[in-house]
C-alpha positions as CSV (number, residue, x, y, z in Angstrom):
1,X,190.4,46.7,27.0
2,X,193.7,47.5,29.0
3,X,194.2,45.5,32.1
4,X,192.5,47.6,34.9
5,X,189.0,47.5,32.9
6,X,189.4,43.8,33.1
7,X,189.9,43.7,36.9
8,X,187.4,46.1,36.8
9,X,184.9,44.3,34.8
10,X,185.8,40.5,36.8
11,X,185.0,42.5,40.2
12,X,181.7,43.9,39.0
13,X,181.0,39.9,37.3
14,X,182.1,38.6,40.6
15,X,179.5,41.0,42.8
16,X,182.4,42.7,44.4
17,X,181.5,46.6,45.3
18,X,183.6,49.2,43.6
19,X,184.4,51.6,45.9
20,X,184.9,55.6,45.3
21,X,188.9,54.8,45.7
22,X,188.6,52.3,43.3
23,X,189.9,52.9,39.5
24,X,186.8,52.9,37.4
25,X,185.9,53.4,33.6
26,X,185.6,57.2,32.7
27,X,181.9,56.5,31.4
28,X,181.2,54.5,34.6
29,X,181.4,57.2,36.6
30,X,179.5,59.9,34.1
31,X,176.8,57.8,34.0
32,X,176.4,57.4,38.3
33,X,176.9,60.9,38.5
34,X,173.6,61.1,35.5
35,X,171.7,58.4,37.5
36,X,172.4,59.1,40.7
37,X,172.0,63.1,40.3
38,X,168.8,62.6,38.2
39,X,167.1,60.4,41.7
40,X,168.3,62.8,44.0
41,X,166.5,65.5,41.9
42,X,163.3,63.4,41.4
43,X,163.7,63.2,45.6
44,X,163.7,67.1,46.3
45,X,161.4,68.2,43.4
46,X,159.1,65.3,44.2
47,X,158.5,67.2,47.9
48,X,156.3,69.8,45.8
49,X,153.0,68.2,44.7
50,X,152.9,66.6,48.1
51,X,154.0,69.6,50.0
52,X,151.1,71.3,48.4
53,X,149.1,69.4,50.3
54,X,150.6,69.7,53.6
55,X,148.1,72.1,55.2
56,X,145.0,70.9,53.8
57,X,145.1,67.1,54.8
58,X,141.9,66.3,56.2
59,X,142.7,64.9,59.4
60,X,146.0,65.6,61.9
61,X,146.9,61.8,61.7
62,X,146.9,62.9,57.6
63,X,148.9,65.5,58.0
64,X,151.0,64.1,60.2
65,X,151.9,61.4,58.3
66,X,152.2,63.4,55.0
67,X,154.4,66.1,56.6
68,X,156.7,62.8,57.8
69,X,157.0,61.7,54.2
70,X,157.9,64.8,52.8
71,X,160.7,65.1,55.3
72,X,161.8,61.5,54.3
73,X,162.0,62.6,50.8
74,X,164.4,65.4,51.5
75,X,166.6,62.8,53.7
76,X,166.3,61.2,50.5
77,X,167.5,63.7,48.7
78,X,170.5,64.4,50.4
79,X,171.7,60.8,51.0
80,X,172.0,60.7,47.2
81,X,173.4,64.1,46.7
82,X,176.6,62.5,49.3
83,X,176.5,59.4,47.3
84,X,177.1,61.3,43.7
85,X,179.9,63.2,45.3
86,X,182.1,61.0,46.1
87,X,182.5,60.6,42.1
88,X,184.3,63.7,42.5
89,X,181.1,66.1,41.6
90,X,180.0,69.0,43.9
91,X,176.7,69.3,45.1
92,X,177.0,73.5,44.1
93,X,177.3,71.8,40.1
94,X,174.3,69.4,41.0
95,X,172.1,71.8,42.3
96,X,173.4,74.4,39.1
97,X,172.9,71.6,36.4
98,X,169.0,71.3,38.1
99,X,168.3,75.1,38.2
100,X,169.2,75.9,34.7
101,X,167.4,72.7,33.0
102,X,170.1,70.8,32.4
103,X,169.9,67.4,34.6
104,X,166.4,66.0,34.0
105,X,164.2,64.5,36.9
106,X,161.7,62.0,37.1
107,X,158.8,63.1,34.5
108,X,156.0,61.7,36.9
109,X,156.8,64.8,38.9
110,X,155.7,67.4,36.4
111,X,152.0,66.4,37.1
112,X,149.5,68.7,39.3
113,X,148.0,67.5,42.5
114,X,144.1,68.5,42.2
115,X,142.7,66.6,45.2
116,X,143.5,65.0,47.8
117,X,143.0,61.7,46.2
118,X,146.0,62.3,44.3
119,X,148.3,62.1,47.7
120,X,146.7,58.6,48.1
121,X,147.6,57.8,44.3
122,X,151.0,59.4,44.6
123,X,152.0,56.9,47.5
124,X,149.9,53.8,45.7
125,X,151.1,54.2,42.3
126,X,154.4,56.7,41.9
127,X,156.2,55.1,45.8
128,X,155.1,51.7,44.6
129,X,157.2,52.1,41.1
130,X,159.8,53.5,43.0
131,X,160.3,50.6,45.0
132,X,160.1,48.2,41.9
133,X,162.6,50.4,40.3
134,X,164.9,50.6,43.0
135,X,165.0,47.7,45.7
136,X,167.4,45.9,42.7
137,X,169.7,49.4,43.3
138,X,170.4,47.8,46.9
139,X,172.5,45.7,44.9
140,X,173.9,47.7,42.5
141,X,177.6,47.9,42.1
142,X,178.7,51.2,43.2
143,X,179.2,51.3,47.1
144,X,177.8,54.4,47.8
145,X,174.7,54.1,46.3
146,X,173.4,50.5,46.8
147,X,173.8,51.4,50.7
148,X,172.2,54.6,50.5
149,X,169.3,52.5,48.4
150,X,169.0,50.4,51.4
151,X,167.3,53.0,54.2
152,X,165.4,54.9,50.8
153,X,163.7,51.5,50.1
154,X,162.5,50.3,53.2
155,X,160.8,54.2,53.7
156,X,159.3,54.4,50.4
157,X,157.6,51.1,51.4
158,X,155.8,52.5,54.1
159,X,155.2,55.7,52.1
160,X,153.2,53.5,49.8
161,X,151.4,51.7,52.4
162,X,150.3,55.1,53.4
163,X,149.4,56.0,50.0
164,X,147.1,52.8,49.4
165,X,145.8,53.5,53.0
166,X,144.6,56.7,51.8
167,X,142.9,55.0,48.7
168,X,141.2,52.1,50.4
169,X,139.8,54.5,52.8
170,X,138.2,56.6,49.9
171,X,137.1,53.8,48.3
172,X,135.1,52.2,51.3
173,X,133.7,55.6,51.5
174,X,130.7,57.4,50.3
175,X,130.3,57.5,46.5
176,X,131.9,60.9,45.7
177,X,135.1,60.1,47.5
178,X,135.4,56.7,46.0
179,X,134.9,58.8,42.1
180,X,137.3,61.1,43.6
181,X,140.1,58.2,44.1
182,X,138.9,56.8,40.4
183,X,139.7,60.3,39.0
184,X,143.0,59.8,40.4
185,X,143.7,56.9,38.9
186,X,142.4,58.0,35.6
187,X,145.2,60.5,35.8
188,X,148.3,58.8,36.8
189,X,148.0,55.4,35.6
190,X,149.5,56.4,32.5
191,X,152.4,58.8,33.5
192,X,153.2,56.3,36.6
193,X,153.8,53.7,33.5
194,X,156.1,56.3,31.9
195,X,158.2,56.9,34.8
196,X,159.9,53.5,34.2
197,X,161.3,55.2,31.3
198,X,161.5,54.4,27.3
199,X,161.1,51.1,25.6
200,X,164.3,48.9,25.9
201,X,164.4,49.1,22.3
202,X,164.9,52.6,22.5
203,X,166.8,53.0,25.9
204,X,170.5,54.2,25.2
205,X,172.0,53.8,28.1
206,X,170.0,50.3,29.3
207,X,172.3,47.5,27.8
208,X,175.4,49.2,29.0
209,X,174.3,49.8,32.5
210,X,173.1,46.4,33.2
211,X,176.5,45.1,32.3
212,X,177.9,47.5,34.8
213,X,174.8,45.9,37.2
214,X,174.3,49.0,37.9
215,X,170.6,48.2,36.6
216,X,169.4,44.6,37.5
217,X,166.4,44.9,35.0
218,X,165.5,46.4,32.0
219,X,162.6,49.4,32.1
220,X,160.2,46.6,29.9
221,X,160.7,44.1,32.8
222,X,160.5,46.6,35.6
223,X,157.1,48.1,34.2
224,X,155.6,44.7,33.8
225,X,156.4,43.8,36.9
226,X,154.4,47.1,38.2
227,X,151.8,46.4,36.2
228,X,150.7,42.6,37.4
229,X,151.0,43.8,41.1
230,X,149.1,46.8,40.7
231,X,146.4,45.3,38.8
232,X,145.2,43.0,41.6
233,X,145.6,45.8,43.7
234,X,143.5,48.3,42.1
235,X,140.5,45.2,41.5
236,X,140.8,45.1,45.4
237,X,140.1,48.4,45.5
238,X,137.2,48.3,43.1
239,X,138.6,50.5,41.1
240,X,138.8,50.3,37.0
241,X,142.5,50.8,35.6
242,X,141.6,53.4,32.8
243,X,142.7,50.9,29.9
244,X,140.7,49.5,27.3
245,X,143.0,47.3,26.2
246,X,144.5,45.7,29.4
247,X,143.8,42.3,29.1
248,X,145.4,38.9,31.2
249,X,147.3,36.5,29.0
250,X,146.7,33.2,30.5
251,X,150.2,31.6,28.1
252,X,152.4,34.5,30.4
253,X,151.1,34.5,32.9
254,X,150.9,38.6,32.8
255,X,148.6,41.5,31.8
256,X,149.1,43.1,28.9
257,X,148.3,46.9,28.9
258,X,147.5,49.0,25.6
259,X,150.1,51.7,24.1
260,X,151.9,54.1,25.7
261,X,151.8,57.8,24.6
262,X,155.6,58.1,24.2
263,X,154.9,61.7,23.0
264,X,153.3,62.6,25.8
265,X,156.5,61.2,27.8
266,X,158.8,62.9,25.1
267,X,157.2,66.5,25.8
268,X,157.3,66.3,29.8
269,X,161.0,65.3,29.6
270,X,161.2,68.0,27.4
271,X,160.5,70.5,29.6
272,X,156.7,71.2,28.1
273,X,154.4,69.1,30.7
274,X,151.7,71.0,32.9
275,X,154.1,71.4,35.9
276,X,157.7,71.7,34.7
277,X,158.1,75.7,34.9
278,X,156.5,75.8,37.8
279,X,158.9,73.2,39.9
280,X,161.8,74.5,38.5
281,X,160.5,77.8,39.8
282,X,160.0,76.8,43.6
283,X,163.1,75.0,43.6
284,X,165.2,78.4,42.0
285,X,163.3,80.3,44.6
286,X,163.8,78.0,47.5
287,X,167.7,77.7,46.7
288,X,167.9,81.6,46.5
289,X,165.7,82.4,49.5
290,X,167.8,80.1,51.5
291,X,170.7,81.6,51.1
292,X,171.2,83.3,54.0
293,X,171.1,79.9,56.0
294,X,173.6,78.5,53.9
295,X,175.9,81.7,54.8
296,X,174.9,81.3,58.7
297,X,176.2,77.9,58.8
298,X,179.1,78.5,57.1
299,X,179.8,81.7,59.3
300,X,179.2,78.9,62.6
301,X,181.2,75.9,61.4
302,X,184.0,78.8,60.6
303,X,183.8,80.2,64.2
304,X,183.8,76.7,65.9
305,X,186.7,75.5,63.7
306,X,188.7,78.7,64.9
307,X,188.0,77.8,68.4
308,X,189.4,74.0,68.0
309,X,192.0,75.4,66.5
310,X,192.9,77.9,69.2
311,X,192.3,75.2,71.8
């Protein structure tokens, strides 16, 4: 290793931030721009299912709430999209790479939202594996992105409050809404498991990434972690995790679910789940019906940077 990837490598060891004017590995910053670009996508895709839902929430305290957290999501979005291009990456080759299929997003995403139990079980289950998945990105080592972690992290935790709120009130309701919020966890149990990605054993870019500490854990320890919190959780509810197999060990201390359908996973990161044509649709057609706004703010930051310049 030449000199600079040893100062580089003591300053990651030592917890020191490295900084966008800082020299940095080639394949350091290819794989931020991958991460990074790949969360900001999950962000602005992941406004869809729950969008959906937007006019339809059954209270204005619902909808309220649920039009707030969409909006955070977009915030999301973009704090990301700032943070990947300062790795020298336009947001225009971002937003290309998304639109034609080529920069994957977070498979949980790809999923329908049937009811409005499944707004409750998005916040519950996908915002709460969010937040295990990313309050160790607060510390990552890149600068730009731990601090933009910092504000994402403490709104995805109340966006899974609201989520659980949601379930706990179906549940302590009449007997159809409490199957309703059952159904929903019938259905995304499983692909919320998935979203923590492969087995380490067959995780490519896991081992490397950690030793950049740009990852904190692995996607084994990170889905366990998931899965003992939201266990107790879901008994509180009085609600059955759909898994024959989930059992407690009492030697570890931790549940132990049954097998994951990795084919399932394979073929929604694929491009073949029930929902990936039709997001990458409504984001093609959002992008291209919006582009006369992109043009009118171009045309007013031109006109008010002629008039600085003429004062």
């Amino acid at each position: 290793m030449e000199e600079r990837g040893f100062i580089f490598q003591d300053k990651v060891d030592r917890e020191i931030r490295i900084e966008p004017t800082d020299w940095m590995p080639e394949d350091y910053r290819k794989t931020l721009i991958r991460q990074i670009s790949q969360h900001a996508h999950s962000e602005i895709v992941g406004m869809l299912p729950e969008a959906n839902w937007i006019t339809r929430a059954p209270s204005l305290r619902r909808k309220a709430a649920l039009l707030a957290k969409v909006q955070d999501e977009a915030g999301h979005g973009l704090y990301l999209y700032s943070a990947a291009e300062t790795l020298g990456v336009s947001r225009d080759e971002l937003y290309d790479q998304l639109h034609t299929g080529k920069a994957k997003y977070s498979s949980i995403f790809n999923y329908p939202t049937l009811t409005w139990a499944d707004i409750g079980a998005i916040g519950w289950l996908v915002d709460g594996a969010a937040i295990m998945n990313q309050v160790p990105l607060c510390r990552a080592s890149y600068g730009p992105y731990a601090r933009a972690m910092v504000r994402i992290c403490k709104e995805e935790s109340f966006h899974q409050r609201q989520g659980f709120e949601i379930m706990l009130t179906l549940c302590r309701g009449t007997e159809a809404q409490k199957r309703l919020a059952q159904d929903a966890l019938n259905r995304w149990w499983w692909p919320t498991l998935m979203m923590f990605g492969p087995r380490d054993d067959d995780s490519p870019h896991s081992a490397q990434s950690m030793r950049w500490r740009i990852k904190r854990f692995s996607n084994d320890e990170l889905r366990q972690k998931f899965v003992d919190i939201t266990v107790e959780q879901a008994t509180y509810l009085g609600l059955t995790v759909p898994d024959r197999d989930l059992r407690f060990d009492t030697e570890t201390g931790h549940y132990r679910t049954g097998e994951i359908d990795w084919s399932e996973f394979k073929a929604v990161i694929s491009g073949n789940g029930p929902c990936n044509r039709q997001r990458l649709e409504a984001r093609v057609k959002a992008w291209e019906d919006g582009a006369w706004v992109r043009e009118a703010a171009e045309a007013h930051a031109h006109k008010l940077k002629k008039k600085v310049a003429i004062a």
